[in-house]
C-alpha positions in Angstrom: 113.6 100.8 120.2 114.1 103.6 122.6 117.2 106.1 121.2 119.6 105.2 123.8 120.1 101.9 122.3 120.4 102.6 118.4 124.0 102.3 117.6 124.7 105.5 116.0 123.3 107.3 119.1 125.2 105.3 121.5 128.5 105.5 118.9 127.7 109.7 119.2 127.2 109.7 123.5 130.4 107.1 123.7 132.7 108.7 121.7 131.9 112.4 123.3 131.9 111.0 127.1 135.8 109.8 126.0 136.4 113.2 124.9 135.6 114.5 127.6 137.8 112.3 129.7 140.4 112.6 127.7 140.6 116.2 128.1 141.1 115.5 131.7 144.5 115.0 132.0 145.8 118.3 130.5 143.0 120.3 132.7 144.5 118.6 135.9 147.6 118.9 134.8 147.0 122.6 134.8 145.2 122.7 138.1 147.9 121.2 139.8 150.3 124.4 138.2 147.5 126.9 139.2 147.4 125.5 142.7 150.8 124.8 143.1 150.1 120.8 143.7 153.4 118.5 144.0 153.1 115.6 142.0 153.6 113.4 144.6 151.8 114.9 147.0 149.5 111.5 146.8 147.7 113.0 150.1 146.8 116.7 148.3 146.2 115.5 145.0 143.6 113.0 146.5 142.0 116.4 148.5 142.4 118.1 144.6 140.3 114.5 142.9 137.8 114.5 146.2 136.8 118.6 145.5 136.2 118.3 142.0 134.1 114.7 142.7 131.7 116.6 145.3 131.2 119.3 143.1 130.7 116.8 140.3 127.9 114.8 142.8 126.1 118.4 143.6 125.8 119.7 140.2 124.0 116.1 139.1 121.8 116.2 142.1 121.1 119.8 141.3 120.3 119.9 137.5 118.2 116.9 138.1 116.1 118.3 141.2 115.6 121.6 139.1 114.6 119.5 135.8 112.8 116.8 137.3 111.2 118.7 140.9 108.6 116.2 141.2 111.0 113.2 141.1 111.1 110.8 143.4 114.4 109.2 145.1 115.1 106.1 143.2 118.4 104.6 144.6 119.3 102.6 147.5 121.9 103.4 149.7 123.6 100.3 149.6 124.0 100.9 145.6 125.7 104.3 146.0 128.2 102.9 148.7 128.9 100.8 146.5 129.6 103.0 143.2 131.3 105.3 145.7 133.7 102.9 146.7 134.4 101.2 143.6 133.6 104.1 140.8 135.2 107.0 143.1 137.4 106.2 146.2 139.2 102.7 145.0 139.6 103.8 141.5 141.3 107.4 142.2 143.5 106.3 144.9 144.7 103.3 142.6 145.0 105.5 139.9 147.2 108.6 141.5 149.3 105.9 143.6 150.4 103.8 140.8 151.4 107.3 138.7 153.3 108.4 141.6 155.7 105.3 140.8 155.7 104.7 137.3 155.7 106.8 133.7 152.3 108.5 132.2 153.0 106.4 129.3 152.8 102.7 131.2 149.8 104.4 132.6 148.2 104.8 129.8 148.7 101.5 128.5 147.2 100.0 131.2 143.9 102.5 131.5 143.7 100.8 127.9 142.8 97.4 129.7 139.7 98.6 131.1 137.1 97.6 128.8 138.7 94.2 128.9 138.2 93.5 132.5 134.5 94.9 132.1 134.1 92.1 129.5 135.7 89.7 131.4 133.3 91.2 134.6 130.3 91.0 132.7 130.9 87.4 131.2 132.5 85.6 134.1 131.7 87.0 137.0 128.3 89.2 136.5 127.0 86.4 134.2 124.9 89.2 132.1 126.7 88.6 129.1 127.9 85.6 126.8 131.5 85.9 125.1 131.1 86.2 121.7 134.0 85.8 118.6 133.4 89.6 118.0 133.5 90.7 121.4 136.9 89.2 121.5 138.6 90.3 118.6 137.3 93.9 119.4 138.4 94.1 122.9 141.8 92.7 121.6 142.1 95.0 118.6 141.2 97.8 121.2 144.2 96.9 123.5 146.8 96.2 121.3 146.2 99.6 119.6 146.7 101.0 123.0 150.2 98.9 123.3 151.0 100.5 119.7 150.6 103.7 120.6 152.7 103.3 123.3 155.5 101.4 121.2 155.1 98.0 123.0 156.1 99.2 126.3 155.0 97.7 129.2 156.0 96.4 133.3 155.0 95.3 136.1 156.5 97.2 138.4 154.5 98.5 141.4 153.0 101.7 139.8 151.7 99.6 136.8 150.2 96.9 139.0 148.3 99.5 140.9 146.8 101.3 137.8 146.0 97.9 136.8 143.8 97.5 139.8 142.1 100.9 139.1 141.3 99.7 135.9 139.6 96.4 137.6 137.8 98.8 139.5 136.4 100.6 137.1 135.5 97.4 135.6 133.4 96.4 138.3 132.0 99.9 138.7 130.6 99.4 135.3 128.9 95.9 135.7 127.5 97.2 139.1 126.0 100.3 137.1 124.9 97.7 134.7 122.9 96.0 137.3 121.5 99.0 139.7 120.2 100.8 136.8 118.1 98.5 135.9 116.1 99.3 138.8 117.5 102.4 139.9 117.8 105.9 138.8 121.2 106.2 136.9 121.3 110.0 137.4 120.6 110.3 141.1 123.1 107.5 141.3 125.5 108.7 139.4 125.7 112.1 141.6 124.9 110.6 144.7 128.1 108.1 144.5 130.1 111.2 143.1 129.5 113.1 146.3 130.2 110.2 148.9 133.2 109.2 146.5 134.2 112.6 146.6 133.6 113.0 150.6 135.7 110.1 151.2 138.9 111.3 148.8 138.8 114.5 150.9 138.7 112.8 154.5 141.3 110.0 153.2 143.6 113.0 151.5 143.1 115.1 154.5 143.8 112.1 157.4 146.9 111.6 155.2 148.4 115.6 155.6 146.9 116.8 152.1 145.8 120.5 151.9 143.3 122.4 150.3 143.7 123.5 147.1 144.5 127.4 146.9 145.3 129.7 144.2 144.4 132.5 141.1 140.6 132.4 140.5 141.5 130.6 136.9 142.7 127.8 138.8 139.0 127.2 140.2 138.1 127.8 136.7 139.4 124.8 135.7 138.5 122.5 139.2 134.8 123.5 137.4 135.7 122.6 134.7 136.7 119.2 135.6 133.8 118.6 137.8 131.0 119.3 135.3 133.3 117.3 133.2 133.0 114.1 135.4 129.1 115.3 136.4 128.1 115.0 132.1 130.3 112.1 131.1 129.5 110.0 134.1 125.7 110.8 134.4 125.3 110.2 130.3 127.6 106.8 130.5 125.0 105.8 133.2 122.3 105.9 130.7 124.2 104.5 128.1 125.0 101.5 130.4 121.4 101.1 131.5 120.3 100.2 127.9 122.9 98.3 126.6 125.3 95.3 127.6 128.8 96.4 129.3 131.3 95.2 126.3 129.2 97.5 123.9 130.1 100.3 126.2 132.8 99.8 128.0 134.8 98.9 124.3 134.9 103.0 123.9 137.0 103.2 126.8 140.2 102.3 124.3 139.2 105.6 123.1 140.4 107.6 125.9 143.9 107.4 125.7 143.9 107.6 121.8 141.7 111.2 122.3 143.9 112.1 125.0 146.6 112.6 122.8 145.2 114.8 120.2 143.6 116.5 122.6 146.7 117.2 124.6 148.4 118.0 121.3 146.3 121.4 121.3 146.1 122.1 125.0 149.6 121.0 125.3 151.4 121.7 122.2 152.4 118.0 122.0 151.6 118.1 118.4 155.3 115.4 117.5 153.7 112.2 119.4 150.0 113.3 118.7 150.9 112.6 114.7 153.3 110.3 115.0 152.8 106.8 112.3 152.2 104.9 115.9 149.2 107.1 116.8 147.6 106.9 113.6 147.6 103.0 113.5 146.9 102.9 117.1 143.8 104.7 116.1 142.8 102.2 113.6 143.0 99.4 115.7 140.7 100.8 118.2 138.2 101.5 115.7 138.2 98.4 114.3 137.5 97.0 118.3 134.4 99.7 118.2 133.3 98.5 115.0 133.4 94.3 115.8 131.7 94.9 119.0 129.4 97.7 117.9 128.1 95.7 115.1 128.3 91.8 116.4 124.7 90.1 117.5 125.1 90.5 121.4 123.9 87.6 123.7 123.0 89.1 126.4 121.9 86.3 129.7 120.1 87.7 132.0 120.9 86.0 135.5 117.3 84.5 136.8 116.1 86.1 140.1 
């Protein structure tokens, strides 16, 4: 059994990919301070998201030419338009829309549906995987810890319903890396659909009246930041996702939101709602979804070709 499918491995590479993304939000949060972003500048903060995905796609593309010089190209061009559209471009401009028109905290509920719609991808629409009693109860115990740490409040008003659809992006970004990898090279994938991705933020930002980002040197401090953030979680969730079903992965998204806090407690000094009783059982319930999933008998079906 190769390493990238032993459970405590994959627990280890999950659980520090969600760190990383949950640091995310305070880092951008400070970029847009640095840079002087509005908010709801949807156009400019799309130009901000498309920069730090380019740079993201370069860096892979670099550290793997200068590790692996002999390598040859293993992707296909209609996989990475693919992953750019749905992993990247979709995704993002869901995502900063619907937080332009509703509250950080409905947002974050509904990022906590993710790993749902991947199962739901993976079983009823991919067909690469069989629902399973476990996978169930974990996916469930992983949302509804998301709903408690967000005291049980939830709409569907339009900002909700399009961070819902980012989430279903993201879910089928995940089955589609599910199925390219198996043939493809995740890592040249992985950086090849960040730079497109990343192309096509900028020129849809840009079309739209966005600017450039400009500002104090620390400010491109963190846009690094952020892009070698997105270039190590994404190319390591690749590999994780080329070894092992989608629910077994994608369950460790409910983690995000849950490390977001704590991390945003220190960054941000939100230390009251990072300790608060709902946080702490919120946490519980989401490891218990790891835990069902991580340890149930998967049934994997592999479609016949």
């Amino acid at each position: 059994m190769t390493i990238w499918k032993k459970s405590w491995f994959v627990t280890l590479i999950a659980v520090f990919c969600c760190s990383l993304w949950g640091s995310a939000g305070p880092f951008i949060k400070k970029g847009y301070a640095l840079f002087a972003v509005d908010p709801q500048d949807t156009a400019s903060i799309l130009v901000f998201a498309g920069l730090r995905f380019t740079l993201a796609g370069i860096l892979v593309l670099l550290v793997d030419w200068l590790l692996h010089p002999q390598k040859e190209w293993k992707i296909k061009p209609s996989s990475v338009l693919c992953l750019a559209i749905f992993q990247t471009t979709a995704q993002y401009i869901f995502y900063y829309l619907g937080l332009a028109h509703t509250s950080g905290v409905r947002a974050a509920i509904v990022n906590g549906t993710g790993a749902l719609f991947a199962l739901l991808c993976a079983c009823y629409v991919f067909h690469t995987e069989k629902m399973t009693s476990s996978k169930l109860i974990g996916v469930i115990s992983g949302f509804v810890g998301i709903l408690i740490m967000n005291h049980f409040s939830f709409g569907l008003e339009l900002g909700t319903i399009l961070v819902l659809l980012s989430q279903v992006s993201a879910a089928i970004s995940s089955c589609l890396i599910n199925r390219f990898t198996q043939k493809e090279d995740p890592v040249q994938l992985s950086g090849a659909q960040f730079l497109l991705g990343g192309l096509l933020l900028i020129g849809i930002g840009l079309l739209h009246g966005g600017h450039s980002p400009h500002g104090p040197m620390s400010g491109w401090f963190v846009l690094i930041y952020l892009a070698c953030l997105s270039a190590i979680a994404y190319t390591l969730w690749s590999l994780l996702l080329q070894s092992n079903p989608v629910s077994k992965i994608s369950i460790f998204n409910s983690l995000i939101p849950v490390l977001g806090v704590f991390i945003s407690a220190f960054l941000l000094h939100e230390y009251a709602q990072a300790f608060a009783w709902t946080t702490w059982v919120a946490l519980l319930f989401v490891s218990g979804g790891i835990l069902f999933v991580t340890i149930g008998k998967d049934k994997k079906v592999r479609k016949s070709v």
